[in-house]
C-alpha distance (Angstrom), angle and dihedral (degrees) to the residues before:
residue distance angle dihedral
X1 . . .
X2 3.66 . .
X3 3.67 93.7 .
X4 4.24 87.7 55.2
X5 3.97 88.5 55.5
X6 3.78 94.3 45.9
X7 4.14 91.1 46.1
X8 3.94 84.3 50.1
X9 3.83 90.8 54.8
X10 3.38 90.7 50.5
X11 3.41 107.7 51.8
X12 3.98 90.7 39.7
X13 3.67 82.2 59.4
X14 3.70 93.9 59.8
X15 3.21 102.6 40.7
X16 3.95 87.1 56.0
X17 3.36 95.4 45.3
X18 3.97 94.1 48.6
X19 3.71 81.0 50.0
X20 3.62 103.4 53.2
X21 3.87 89.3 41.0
X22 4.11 86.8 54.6
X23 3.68 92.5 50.6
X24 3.82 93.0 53.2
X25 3.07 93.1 53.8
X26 3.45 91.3 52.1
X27 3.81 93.8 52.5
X28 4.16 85.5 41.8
X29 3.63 80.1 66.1
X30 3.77 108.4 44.6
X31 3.29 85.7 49.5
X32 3.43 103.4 62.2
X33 3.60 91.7 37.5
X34 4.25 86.5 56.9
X35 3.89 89.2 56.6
X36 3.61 91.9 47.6
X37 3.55 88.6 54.2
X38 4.00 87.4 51.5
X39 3.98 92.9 52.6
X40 3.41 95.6 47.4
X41 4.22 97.0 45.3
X42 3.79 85.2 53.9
């Protein structure tokens, strides 16, 4: 039963990880795509 729980952890732990890493990415992104925006409106 134990080893069920601990397997559970685990692969909640990836998946938020793997999410978290996706949605800096995603804010990487937007980011530089907002300063772009800035140089070229000047």
């Amino acid at each position: 039963m134990t080893a069920y729980v601990a397997g559970a952890y685990v692969v909640f732990l990836a998946v938020l990880l793997s999410y978290v890493l996706i949605q800096s990415r995603k804010l990487a992104r937007f980011e530089r795509q907002v300063a772009e925006l800035e140089r070229s409106a000047r």
